[in-house]
C-alpha positions in Angstrom: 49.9 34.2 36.7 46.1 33.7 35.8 45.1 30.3 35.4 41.4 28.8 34.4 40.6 25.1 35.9 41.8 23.5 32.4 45.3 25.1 32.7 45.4 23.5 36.2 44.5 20.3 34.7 47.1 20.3 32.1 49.2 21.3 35.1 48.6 18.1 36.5 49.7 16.1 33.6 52.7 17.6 32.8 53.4 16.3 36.6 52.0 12.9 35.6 54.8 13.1 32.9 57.6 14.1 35.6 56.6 11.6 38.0 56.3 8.7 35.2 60.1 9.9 34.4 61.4 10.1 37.6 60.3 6.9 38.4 62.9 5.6 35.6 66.8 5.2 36.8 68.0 7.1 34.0 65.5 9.6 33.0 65.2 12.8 34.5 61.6 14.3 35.6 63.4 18.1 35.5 63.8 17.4 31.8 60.2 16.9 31.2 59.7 20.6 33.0 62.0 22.0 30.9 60.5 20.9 28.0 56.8 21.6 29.0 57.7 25.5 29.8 57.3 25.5 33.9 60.8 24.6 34.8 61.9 28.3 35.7 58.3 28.7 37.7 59.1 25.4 39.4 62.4 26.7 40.4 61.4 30.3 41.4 58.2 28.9 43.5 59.9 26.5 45.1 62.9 28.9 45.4 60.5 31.4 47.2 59.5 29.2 50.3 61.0 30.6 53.3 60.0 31.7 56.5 58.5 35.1 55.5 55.0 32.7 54.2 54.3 32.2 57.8 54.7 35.9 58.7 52.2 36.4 56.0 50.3 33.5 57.1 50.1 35.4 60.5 49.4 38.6 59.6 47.3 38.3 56.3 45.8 35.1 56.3 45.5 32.1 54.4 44.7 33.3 51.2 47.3 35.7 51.5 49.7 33.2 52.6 48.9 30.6 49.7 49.0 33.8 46.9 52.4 34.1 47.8 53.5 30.3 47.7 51.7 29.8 44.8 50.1 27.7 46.2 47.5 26.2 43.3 50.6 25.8 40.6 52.5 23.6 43.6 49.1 21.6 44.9 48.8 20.9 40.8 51.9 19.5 40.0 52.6 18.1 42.6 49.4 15.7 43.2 50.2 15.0 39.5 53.9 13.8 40.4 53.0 12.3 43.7 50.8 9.7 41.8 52.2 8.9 38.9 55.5 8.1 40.9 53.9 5.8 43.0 52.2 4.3 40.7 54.4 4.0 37.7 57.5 2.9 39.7 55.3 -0.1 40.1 54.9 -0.2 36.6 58.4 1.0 35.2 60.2 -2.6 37.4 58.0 -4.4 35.2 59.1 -2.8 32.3 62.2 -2.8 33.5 62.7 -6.4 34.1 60.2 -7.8 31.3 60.8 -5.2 28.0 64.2 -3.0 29.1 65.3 -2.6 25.5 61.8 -1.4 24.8 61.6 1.1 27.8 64.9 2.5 27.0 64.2 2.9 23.4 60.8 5.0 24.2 63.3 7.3 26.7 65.9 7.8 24.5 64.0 9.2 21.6 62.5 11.6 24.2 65.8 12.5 25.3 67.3 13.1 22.0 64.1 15.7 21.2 64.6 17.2 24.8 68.3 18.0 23.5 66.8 19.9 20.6 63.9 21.8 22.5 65.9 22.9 25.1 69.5 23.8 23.1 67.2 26.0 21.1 66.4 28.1 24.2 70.3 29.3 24.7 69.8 32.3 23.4 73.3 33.3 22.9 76.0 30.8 21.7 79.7 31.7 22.8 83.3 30.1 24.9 81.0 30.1 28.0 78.0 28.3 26.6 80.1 25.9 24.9 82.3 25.0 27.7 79.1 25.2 29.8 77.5 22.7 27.3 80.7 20.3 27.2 80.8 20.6 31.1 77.8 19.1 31.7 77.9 16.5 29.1 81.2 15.1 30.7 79.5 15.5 34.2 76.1 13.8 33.2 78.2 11.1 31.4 80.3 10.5 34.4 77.6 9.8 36.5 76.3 6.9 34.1 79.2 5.3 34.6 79.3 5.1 38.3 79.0 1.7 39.8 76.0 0.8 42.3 76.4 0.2 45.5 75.4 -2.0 47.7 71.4 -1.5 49.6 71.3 0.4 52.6 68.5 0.3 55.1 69.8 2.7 57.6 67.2 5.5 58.3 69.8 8.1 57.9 71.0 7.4 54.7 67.4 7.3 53.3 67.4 11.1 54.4 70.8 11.9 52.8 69.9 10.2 50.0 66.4 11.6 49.7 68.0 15.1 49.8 70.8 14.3 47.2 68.3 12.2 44.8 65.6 15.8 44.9 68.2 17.5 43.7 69.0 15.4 40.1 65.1 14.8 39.8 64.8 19.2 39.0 68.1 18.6 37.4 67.7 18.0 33.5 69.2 15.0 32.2 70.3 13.6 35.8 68.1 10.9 36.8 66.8 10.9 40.4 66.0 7.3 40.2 69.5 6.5 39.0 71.0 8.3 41.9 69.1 6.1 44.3 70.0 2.9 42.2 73.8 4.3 42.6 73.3 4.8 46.3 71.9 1.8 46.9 68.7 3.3 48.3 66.7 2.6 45.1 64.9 -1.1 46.1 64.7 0.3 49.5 62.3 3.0 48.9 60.9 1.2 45.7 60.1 -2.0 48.7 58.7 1.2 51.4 56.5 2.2 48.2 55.3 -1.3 48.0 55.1 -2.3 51.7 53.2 1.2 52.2 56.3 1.5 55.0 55.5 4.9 56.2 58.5 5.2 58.6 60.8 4.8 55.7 58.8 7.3 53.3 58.4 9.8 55.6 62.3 10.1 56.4 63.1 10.2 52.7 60.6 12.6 52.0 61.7 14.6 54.9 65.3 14.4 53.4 63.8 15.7 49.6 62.3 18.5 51.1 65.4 19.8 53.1 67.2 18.7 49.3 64.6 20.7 47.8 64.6 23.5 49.4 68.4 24.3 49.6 69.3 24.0 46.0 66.1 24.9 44.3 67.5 28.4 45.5 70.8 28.2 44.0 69.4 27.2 40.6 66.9 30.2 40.9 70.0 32.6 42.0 71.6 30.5 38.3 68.9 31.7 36.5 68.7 35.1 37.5 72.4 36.1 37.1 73.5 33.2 34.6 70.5 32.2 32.5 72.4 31.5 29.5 75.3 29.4 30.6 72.9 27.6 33.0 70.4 26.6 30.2 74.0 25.6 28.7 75.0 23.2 31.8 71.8 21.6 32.0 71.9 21.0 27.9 74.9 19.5 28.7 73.5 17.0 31.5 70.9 15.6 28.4 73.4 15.1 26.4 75.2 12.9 28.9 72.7 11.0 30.2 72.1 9.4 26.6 75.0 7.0 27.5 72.6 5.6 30.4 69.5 5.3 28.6 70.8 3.7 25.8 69.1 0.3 25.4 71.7 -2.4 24.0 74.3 -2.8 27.1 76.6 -5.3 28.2 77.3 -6.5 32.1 80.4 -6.5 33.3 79.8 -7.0 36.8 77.1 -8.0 39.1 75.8 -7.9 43.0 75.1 -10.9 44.9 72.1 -9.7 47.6 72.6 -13.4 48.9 76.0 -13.1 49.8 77.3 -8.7 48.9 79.6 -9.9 46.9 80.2 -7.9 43.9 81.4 -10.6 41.0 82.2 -10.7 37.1 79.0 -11.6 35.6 80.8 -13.8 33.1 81.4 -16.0 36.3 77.5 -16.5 36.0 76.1 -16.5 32.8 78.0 -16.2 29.3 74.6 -14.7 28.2 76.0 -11.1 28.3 73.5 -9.6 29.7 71.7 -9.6 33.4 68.5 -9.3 32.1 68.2 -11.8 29.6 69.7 -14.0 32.7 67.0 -13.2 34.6 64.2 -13.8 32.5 66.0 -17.3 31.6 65.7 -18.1 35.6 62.4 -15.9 36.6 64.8 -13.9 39.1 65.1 -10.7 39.1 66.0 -10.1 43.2 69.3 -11.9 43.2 71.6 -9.8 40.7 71.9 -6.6 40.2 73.8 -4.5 38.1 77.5 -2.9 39.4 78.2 -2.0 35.9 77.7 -2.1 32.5 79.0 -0.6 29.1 77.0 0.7 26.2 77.1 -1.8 23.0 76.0 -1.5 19.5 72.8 -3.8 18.9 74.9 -6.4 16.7 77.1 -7.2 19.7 73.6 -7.9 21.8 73.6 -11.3 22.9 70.3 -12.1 22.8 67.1 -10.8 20.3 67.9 -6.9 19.8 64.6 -6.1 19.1 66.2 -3.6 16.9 63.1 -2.4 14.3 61.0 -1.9 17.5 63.1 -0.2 19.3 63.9 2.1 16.5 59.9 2.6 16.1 59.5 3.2 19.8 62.8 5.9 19.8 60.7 8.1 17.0 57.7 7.8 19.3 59.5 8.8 22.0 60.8 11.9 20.2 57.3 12.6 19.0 55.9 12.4 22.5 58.1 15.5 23.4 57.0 17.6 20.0 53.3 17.3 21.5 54.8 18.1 25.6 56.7 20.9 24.4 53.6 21.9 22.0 51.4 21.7 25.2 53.8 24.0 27.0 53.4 26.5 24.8 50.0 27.0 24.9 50.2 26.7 28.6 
């Protein structure tokens, strides 16, 4: 594929956009690529790197060699991803912490568009894409309701779990970030990021890219032989991940990083909600969230915010018309 210095640029963004949504625990940076138009390239590049590049490499050359990784689409998106993680993760704990009904508002209007944009690309509705579709909506769903687990600063399981958390962030609608946080490895790379701990970010990166690697090939093989009931699937998995992103919620259970404990969180506060808690106190390190249900902005124990929200879910859903224009074009 031909591509002039501005599409490269545009490139670049649309990586911004994945890295600012991966950087969310809920939101899923494959979804963005979908919408955008360069999941499938994404897939097939990545799918496509194997040992035959340093044959060419040998024989051919460099040029020859980065031709046939495609190389400039990768360097692209992924400087664009690369930053915008690092950068917004900082930015998205604020968020977080500060403004979560707001943050979640903003990604649920974008998920409810991303439904739209990429349902309308099955091109054939029948049993399979159906069942496909209510698959992955029970699977998605499912994994939003799966308790956290407790941190873990073992070297190893930063691997495993940089390998298993690659894998949701190029799946659509499962959040990479939200793996982590259910793993328990979420503050410890977000504190590596922080602490510039290169140890710790080389192991998990070395984990993402044996992650990345394997299964990028069995989406591609998906695609090739099962384009319409995968499209389906991953439908599906947006659809389920609504239940995560959802901004009113209610704790039901909390850990202690003092003690490990997990504990009802109405043995703390009768607030009903961690975060309100922890702006009351200024402590956001002690707590965290085991689990929590979805609740209906009336039953929100403290200000729902709900006309802002609702403002921030339409530009949300406007923000993916203009991605999904810009892929298009590009």
């Amino acid at each position: 594929m031909q591509r002039q210095f501005k599409d490269y640029i545009i490139l670049s963004l649309k990586g911004v956009a994945m890295g600012a949504a991966d950087a969310v625990p809920g939101v899923s940076g494959g979804t963005i690529a979908l919408i955008s138009g360069i999941y499938e390239e994404l897939i097939t590049t990545i799918g496509n790197v194997n040992l035959s590049l340093f044959t060419t490499l040998r024989k051919e050359g460099f040029k020859a060699f980065w031709n046939q990784l495609n190389g400039n689409f990768l360097l692209a998106l992924l400087s664009g991803i690369g930053i915008s993680f690092i950068l917004f993760m900082r930015i998205a704990k604020y968020l977080l912490e500060q403004h979560p009904i707001l943050i979640w508002s903003f990604f649920f209007g974008l998920i409810i568009a991303s439904i739209y944009f990429v349902g309308k690309q099955i091109k054939t509705w029948n049993i399979a894409s159906i069942i496909s579709v209510v698959l992955g909506t029970v699977i998605a769903y499912y994994i939003s309701t799966l308790p956290s687990l407790a941190a873990n600063n073992s070297p190893y399981f930063l691997l495993i779990a940089g390998a298993i958390a690659i894998c949701a962030m190029i799946l659509p609608g499962i959040s990479g970030s939200f793996i982590l946080v259910i793993l328990g490895a979420y503050k410890t790379l977000s504190d590596a990021l922080h602490d510039f701990d290169v140890k710790k970010i080389a192991i998990f990166m070395t984990g993402a890219v044996i992650g990345l690697l394997s299964f990028s090939r069995i989406l591609k093989w998906l695609f090739k032989n099962y384009y319409n009931t995968t499209l389906a699937l991953l439908t599906g998995f947006i659809i389920g991940s609504l239940n995560k992103v959802w901004p009113w919620k209610k704790t039901i259970s909390v850990l202690d990083s003092n003690s490990g404990d997990i504990v009802d969180f109405i043995s703390i506060s009768d607030l009903g909600n961690l975060s309100i808690y922890q702006k009351g106190i200024n402590d956001f390190e002690t707590y965290k969230t085991v689990v929590e249900k979805s609740i209906w902005p009336s039953a929100y124990s403290g200000d729902s915010q709900t006309w802002a929200a609702i403002a921030l879910m339409i530009f949300g859903f406007l923000t993916i018309f203009i991605l999904e224009k810009i892929g298009n074009k590009h």
